[in-house]
ROKOL-621990 format. One record per residue: residue number from 1; x, y, z of N, C-alpha, C in turn. Coordinates in Angstrom, 3 decimals, always signed. Example, Ala and Ser with C-alpha at 12.3 -4.5 7.8 and 13.67 -1.06 7.14 Angstrom:
REC;n;n.x;n.y;n.z;ca.x;ca.y;ca.z;c.x;c.y;c.z
REC;1;+13.190;-5.690;+7.800;+12.300;-4.500;+7.800;+13.200;-3.300;+7.800 .
REC;2;+12.850;-2.250;+7.080;+13.670;-1.060;+7.140;+12.900;+0.030;+7.870 .
//
This chain:
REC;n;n.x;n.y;n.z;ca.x;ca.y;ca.z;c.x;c.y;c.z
REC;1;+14.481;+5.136;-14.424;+13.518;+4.634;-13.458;+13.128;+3.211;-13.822 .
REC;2;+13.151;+2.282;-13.000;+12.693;+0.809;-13.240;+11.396;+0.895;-12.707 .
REC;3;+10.917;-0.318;-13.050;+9.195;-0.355;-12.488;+8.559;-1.192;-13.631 .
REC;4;+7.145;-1.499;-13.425;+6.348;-1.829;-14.127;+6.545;-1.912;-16.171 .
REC;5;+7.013;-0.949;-16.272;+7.201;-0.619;-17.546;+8.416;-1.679;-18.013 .
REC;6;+9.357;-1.519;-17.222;+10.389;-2.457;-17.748;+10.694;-4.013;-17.231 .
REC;7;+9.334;-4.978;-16.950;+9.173;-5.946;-16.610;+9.345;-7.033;-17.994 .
REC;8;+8.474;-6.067;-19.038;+8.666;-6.531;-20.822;+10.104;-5.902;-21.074 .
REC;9;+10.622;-6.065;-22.071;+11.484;-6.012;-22.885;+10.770;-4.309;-23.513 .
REC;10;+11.280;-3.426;-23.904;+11.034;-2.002;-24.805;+10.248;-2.651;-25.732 .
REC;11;+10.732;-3.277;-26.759;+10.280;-3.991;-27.805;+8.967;-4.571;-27.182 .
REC;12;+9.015;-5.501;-26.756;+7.564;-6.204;-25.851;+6.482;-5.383;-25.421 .
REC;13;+6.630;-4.314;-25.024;+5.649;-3.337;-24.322;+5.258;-2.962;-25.135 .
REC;14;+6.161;-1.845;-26.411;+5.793;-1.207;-27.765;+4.898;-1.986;-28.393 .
REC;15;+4.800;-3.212;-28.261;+4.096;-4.221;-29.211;+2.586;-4.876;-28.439 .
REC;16;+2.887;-4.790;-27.051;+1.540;-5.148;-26.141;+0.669;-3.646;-26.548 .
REC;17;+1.530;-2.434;-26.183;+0.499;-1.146;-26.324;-0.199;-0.969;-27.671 .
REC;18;+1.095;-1.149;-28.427;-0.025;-1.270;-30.065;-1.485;-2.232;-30.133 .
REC;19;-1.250;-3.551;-29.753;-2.306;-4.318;-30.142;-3.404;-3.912;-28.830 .
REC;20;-2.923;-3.279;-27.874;-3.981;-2.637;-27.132;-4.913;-2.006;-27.589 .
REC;21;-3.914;-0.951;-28.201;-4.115;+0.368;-29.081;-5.564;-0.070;-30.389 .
REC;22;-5.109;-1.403;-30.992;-5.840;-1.879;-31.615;-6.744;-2.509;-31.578 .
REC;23;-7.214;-2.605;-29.957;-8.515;-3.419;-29.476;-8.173;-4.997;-28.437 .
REC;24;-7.146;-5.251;-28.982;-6.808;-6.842;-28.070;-6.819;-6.698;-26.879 .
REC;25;-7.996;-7.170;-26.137;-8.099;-7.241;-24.464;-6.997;-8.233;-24.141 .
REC;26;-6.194;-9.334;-24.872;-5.224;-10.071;-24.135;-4.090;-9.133;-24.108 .
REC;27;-4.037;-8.562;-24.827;-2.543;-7.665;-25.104;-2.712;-6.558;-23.421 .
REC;28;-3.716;-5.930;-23.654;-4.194;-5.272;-22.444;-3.995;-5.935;-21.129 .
REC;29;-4.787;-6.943;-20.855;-4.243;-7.661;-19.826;-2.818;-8.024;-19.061 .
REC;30;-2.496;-8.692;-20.449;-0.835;-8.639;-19.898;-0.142;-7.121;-19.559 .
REC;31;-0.376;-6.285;-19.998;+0.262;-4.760;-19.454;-0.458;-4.797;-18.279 .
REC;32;-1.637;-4.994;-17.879;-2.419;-4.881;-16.512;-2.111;-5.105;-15.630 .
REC;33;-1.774;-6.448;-15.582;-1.388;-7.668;-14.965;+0.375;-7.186;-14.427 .
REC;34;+0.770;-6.640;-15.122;+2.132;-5.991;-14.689;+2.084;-5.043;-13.888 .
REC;35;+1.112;-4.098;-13.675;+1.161;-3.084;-13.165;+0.592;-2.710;-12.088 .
REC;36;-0.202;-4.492;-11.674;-1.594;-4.225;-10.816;-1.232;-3.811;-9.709 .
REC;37;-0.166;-4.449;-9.130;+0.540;-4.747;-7.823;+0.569;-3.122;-7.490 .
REC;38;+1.545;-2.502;-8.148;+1.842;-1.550;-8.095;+1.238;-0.181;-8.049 .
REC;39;-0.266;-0.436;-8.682;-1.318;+0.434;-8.944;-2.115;+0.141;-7.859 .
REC;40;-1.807;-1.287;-6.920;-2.856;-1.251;-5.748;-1.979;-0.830;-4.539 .
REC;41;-0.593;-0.465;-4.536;+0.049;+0.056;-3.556;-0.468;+1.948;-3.591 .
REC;42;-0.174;+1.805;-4.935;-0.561;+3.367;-4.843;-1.850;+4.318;-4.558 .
REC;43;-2.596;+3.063;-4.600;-4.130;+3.426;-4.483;-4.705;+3.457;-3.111 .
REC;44;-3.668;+1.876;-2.376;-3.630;+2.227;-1.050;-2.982;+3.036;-0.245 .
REC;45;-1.894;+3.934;-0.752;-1.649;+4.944;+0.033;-2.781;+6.560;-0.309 .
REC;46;-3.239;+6.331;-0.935;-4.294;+7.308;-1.558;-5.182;+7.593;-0.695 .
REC;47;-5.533;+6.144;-0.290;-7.327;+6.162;+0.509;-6.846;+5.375;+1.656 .
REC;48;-5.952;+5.344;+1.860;-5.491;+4.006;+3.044;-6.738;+2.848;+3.470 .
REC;49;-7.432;+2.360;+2.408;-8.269;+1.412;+3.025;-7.935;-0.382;+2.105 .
REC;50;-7.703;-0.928;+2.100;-7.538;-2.060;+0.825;-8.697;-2.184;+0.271 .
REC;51;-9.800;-3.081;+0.676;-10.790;-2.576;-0.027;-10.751;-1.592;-1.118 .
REC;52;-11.167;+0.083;-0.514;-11.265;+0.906;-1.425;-10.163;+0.734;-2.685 .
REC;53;-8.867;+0.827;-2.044;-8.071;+0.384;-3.001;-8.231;-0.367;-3.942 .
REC;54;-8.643;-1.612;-3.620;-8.587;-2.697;-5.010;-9.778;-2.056;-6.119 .
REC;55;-11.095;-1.505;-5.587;-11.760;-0.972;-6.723;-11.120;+0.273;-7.047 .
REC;56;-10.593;+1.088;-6.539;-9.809;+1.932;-7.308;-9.049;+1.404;-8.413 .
REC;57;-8.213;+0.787;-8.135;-7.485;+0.420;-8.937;-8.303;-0.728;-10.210 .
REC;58;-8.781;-1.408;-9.978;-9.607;-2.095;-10.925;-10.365;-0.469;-11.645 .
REC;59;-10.668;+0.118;-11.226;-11.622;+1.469;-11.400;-10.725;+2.040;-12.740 .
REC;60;-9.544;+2.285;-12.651;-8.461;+2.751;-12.875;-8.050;+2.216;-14.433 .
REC;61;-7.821;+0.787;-14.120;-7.570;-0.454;-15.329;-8.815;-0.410;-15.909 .
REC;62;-10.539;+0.098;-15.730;-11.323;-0.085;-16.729;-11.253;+1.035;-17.463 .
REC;63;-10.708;+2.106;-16.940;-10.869;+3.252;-17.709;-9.693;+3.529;-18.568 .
REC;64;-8.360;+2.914;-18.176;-7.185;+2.908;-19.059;-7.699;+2.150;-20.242 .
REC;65;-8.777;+0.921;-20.155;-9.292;+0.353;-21.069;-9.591;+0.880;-22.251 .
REC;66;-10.486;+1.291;-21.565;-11.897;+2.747;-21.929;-10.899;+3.520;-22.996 .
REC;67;-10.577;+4.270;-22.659;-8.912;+5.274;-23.200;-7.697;+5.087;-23.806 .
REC;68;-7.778;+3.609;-24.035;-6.131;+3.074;-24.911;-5.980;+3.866;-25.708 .
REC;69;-7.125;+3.791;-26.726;-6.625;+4.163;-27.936;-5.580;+5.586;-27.952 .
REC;70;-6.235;+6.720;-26.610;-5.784;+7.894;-26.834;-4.194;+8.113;-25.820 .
REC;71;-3.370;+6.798;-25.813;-2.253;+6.771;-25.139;-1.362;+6.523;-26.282 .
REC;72;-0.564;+7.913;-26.154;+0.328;+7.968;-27.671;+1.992;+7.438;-27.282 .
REC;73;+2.147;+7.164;-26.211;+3.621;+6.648;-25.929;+4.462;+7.818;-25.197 .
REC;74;+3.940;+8.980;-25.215;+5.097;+10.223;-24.963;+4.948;+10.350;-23.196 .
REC;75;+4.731;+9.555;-22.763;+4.828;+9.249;-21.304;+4.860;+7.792;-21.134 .
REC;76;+5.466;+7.192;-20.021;+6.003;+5.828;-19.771;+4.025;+5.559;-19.477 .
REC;77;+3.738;+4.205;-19.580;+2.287;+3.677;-19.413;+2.114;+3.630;-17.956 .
REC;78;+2.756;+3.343;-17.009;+2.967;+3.957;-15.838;+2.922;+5.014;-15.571 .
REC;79;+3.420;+6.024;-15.690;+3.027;+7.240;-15.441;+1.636;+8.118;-15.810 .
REC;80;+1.116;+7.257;-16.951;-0.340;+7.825;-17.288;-1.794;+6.680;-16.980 .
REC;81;-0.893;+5.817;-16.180;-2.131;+5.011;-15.221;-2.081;+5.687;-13.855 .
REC;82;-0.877;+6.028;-13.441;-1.088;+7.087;-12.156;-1.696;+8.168;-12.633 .
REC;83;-1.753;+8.925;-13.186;-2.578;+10.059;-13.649;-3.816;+9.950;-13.577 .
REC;84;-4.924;+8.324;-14.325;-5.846;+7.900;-14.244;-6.636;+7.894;-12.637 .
REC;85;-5.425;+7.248;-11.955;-5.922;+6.749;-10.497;-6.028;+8.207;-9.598 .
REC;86;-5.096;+8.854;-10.362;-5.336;+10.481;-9.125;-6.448;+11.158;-9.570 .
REC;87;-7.021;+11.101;-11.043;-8.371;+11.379;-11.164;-9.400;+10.953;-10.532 .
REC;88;-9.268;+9.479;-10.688;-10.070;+8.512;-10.070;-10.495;+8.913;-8.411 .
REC;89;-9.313;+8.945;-8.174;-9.698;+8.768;-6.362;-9.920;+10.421;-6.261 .
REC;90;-9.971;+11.035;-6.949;-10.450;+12.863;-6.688;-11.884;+12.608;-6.700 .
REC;91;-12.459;+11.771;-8.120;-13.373;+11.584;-8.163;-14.255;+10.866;-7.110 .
REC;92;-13.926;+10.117;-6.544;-14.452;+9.391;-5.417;-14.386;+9.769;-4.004 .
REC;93;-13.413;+11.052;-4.003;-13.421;+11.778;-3.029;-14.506;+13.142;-2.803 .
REC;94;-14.882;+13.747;-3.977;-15.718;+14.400;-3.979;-17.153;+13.932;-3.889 .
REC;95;-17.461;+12.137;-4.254;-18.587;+11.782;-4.151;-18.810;+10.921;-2.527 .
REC;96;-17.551;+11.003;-1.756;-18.085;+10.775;-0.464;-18.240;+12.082;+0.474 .
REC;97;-17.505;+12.781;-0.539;-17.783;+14.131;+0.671;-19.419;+15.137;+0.256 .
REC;98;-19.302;+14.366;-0.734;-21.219;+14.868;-0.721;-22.264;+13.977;-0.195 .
REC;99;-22.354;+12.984;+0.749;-22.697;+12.237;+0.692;-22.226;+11.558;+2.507 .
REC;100;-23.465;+11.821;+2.908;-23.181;+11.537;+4.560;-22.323;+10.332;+4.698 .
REC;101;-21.229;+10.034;+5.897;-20.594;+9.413;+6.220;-21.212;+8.417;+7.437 .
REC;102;-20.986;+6.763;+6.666;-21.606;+6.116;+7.275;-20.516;+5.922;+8.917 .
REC;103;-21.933;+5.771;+10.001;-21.537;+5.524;+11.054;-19.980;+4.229;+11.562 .
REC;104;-20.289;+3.407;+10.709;-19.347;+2.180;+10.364;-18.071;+2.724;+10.669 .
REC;105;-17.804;+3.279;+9.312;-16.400;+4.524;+9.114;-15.922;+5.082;+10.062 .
REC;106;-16.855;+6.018;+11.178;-16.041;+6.513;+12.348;-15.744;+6.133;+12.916 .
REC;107;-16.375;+4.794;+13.547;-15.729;+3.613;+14.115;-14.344;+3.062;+14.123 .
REC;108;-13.967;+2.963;+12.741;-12.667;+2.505;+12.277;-11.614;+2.693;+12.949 .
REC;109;-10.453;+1.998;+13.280;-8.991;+2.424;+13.751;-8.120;+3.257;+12.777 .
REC;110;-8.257;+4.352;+12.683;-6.925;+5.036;+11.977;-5.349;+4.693;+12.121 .
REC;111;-5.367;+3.932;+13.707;-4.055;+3.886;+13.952;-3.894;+2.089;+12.842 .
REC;112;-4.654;+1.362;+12.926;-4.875;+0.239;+12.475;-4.590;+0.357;+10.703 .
REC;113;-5.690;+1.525;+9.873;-5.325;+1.943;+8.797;-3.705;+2.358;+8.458 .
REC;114;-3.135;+3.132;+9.514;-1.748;+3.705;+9.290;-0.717;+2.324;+8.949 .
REC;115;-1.383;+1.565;+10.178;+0.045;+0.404;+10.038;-0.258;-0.472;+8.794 .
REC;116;-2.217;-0.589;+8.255;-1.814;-0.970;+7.126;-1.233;-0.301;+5.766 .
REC;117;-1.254;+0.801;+5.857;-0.704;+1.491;+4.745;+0.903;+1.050;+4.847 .
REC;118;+1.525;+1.038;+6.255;+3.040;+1.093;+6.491;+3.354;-0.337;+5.234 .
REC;119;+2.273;-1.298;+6.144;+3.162;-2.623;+5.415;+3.061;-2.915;+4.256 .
REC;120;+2.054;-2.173;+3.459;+2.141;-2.778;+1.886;+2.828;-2.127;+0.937 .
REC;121;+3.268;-0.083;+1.731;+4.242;+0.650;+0.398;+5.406;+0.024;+0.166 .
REC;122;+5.700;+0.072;-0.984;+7.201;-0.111;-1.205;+8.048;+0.156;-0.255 .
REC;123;+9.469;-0.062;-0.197;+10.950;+0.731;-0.047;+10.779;+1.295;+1.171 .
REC;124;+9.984;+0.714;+2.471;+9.507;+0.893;+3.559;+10.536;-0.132;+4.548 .
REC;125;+11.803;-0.117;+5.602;+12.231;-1.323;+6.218;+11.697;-0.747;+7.787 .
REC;126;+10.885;-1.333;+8.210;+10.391;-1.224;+9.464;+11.641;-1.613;+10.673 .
REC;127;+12.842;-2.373;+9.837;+13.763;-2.475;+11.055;+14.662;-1.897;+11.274 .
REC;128;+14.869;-1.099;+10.431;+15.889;-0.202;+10.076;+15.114;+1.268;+11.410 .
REC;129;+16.443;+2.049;+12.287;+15.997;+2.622;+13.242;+15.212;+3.964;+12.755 .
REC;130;+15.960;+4.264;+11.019;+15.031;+5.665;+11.045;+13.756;+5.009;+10.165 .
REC;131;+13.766;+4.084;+10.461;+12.413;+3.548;+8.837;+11.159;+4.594;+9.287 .
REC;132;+10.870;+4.377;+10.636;+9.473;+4.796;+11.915;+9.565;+6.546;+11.420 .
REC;133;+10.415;+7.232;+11.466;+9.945;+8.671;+11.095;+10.269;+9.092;+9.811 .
REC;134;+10.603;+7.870;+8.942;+10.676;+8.530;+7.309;+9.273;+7.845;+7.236 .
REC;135;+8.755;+7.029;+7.162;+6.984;+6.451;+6.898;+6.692;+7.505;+7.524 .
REC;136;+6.520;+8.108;+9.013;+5.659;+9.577;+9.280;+5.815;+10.890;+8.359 .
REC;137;+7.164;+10.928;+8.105;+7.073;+12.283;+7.371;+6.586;+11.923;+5.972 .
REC;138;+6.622;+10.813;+5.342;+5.714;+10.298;+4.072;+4.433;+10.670;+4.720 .
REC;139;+4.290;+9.824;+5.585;+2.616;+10.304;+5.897;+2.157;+11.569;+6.095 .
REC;140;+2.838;+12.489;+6.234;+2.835;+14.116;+6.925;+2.787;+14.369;+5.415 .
REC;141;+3.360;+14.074;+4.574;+3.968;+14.658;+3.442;+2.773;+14.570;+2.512 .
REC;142;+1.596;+13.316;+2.113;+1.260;+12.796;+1.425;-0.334;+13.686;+1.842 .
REC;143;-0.468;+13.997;+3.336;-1.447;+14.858;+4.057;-1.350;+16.183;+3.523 .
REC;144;-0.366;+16.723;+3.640;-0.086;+17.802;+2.521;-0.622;+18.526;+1.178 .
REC;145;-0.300;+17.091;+0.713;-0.220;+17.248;-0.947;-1.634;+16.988;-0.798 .
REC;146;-2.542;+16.237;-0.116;-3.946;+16.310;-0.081;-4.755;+17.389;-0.015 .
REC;147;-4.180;+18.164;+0.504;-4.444;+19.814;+0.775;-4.506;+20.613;+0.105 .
REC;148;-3.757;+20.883;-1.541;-3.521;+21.036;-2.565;-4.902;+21.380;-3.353 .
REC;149;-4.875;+22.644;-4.074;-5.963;+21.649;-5.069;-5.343;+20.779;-5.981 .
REC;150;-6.759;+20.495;-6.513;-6.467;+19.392;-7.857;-5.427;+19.138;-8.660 .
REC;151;-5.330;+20.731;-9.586;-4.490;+21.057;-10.251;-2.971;+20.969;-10.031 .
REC;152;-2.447;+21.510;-8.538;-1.451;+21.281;-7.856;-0.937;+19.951;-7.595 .
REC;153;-2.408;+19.326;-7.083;-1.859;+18.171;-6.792;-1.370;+16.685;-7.509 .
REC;154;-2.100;+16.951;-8.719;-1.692;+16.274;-9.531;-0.305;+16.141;-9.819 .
REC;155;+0.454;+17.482;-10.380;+1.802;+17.396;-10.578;+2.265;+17.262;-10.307 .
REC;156;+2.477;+17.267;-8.557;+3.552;+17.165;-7.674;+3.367;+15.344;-7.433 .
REC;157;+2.079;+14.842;-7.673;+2.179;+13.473;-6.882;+2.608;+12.628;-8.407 .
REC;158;+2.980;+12.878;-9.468;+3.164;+12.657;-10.757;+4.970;+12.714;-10.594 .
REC;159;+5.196;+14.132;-10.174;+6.410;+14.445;-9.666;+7.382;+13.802;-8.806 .
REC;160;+6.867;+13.286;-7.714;+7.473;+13.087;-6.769;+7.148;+11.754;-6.290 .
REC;161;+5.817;+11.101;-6.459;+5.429;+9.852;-6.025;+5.812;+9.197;-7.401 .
REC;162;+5.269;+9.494;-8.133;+5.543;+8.683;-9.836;+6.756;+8.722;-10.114 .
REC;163;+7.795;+9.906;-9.842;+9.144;+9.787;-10.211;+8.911;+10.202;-11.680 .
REC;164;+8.035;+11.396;-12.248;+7.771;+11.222;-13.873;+8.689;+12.946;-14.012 .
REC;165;+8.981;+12.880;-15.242;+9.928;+14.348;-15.743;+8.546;+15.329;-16.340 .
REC;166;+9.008;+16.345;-16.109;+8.027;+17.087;-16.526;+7.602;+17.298;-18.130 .
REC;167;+8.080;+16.863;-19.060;+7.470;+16.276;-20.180;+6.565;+15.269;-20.173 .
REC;168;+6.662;+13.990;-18.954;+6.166;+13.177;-18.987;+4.744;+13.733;-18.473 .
REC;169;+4.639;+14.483;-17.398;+3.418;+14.849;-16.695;+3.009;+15.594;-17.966 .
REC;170;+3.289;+16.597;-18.473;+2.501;+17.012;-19.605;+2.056;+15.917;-20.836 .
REC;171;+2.102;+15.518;-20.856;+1.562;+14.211;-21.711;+0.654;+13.422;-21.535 .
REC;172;+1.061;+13.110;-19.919;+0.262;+12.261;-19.126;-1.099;+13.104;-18.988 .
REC;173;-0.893;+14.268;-18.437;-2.095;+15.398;-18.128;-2.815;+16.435;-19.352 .
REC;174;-2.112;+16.361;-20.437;-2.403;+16.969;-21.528;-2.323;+18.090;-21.723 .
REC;175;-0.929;+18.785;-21.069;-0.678;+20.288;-20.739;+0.747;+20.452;-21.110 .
REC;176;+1.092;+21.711;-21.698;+1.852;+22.164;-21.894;+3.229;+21.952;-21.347 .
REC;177;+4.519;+21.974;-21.480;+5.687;+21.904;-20.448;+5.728;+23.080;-19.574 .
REC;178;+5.558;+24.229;-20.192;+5.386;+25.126;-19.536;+4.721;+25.258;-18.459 .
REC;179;+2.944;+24.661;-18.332;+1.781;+24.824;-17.691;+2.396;+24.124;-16.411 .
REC;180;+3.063;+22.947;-16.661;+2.994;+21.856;-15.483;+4.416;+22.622;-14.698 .
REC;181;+5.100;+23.352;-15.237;+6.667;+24.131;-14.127;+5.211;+24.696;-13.545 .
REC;182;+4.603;+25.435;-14.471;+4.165;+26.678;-13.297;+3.243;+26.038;-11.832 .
REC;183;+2.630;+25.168;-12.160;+1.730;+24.738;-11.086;+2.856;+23.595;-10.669 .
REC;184;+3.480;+23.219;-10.347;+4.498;+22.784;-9.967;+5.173;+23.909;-8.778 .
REC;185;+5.845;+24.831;-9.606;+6.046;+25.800;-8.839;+4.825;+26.618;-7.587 .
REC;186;+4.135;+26.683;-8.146;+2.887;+27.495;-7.102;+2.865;+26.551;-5.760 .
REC;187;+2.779;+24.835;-6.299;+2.774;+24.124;-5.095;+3.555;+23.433;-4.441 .
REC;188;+4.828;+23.582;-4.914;+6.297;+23.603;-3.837;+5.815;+24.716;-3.035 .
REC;189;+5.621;+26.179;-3.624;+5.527;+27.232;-2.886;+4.387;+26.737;-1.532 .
REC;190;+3.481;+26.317;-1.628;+2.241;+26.570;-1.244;+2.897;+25.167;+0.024 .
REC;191;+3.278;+24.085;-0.593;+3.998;+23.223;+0.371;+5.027;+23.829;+1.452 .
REC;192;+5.754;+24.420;+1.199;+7.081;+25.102;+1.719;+6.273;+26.211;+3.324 .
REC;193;+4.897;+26.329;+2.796;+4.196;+27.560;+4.210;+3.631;+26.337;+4.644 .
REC;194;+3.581;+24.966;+4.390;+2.901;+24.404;+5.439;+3.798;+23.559;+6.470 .
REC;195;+3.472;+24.223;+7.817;+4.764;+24.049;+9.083;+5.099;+22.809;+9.264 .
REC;196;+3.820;+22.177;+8.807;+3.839;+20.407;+9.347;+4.321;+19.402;+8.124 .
REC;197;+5.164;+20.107;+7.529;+5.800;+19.168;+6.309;+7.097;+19.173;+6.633 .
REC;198;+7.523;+17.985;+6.196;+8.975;+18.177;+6.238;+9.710;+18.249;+4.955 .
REC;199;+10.367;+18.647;+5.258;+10.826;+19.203;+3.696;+11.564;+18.224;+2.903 .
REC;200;+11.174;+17.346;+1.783;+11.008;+16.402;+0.760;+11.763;+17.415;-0.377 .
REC;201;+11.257;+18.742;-0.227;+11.508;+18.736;-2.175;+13.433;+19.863;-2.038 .
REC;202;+13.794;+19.397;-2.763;+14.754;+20.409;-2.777;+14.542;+21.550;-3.309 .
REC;203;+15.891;+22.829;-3.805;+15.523;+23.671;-3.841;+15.329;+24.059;-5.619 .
REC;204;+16.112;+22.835;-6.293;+15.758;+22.415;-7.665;+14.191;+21.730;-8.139 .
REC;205;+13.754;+21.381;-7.401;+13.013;+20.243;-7.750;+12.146;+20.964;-8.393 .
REC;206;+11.538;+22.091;-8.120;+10.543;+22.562;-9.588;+10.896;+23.137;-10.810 .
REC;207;+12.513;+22.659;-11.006;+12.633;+23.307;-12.558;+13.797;+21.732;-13.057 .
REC;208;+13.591;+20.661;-12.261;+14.064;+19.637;-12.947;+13.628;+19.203;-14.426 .
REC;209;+14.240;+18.665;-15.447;+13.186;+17.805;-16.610;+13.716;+16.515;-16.809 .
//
């Protein structure tokens, strides 16, 4: 998998995370700074708002801060800043849903939100003739996995949005190899009864590593 992680050199990263590890906010930065882009795409398909997004993701980078020390390498640093941000935005999802919804908000264009989500994900060609119903069934797909609980949903969007092996999600999440097949498995299952998905996962995909 390419990405964020391999922008440094192996050597380069190993050596930014250590002096992270050891307190250096410049060392930190520069890993940040690599990853931001990428952590604000993902944040905006999360919450589809930019705004929300960018403090997510800043949200995200203070708490990876917060937490260096306890990032031991056995997951790519990418894969356990997505982990951060799916906490994150759970967390911020449970504190707007307690919490009356301002009039502003209903107002909003959803159709307006959709097309901005279209243009900032990745690996998206709007000119290409099937681009228009692979972005819907992402979007169908991503509605889904929202549906999920927590637990579920974590793995699969670790899984499948992160592109991470299931060693990696256990690392990232602090669970067993075992723990993460099984809830893995429960929510392919639990995906597979919902009519309005299209079917993304194969028939391997919950016992890949």
């Amino acid at each position: 998998m390419t990405g964020p992680d391999k922008q440094f050199g192996e050597v380069d990263t190993r050596q930014l995370l250590q002096r992270a590890r050891e307190g250096e906010a410049e060392a930190f930065c520069a890993l940040a700074q690599a990853h931001e882009q990428r952590l604000f795409q993902q944040a905006l398909a999360l919450c589809r708002n930019p705004a929300t997004a960018e403090d997510l993701a800043a949200d995200t980078l203070i708490e990876a801060w917060k937490s260096i020390r306890r990032f031991d390498g056995t997951c790519q640093f990418s894969t356990w800043l997505y982990a951060i941000l799916l906490h994150r935005h759970q967390k911020l999802f449970r504190q707007q849903r307690s919490r009356p919804v301002p009039l502003s908000l209903l107002t909003g264009s959803e159709a307006e939100a959709r097309e901005q989500l279209l243009e900032r994900l990745p690996d998206i060609q709007p000119a290409a003739p099937d681009a228009l119903a692979q972005a819907e069934a992402d979007a169908r797909l991503r509605q889904a996995v929202e549906a999920l609980p927590e637990k579920h949903r974590l793995v699969v969007s670790l899984r499948f949005f992160e592109d991470a092996s299931l060693p990696e999600i256990a690392a990232a999440l602090g669970l067993s190899v075992g723990t993460v097949k099984s809830r893995l498995h429960h929510a392919l299952e639990k995906l597979r009864k919902m009519k309005s998905v299209v079917n993304h996962f194969g028939s391997a995909g919950d016992t890949e590593t």
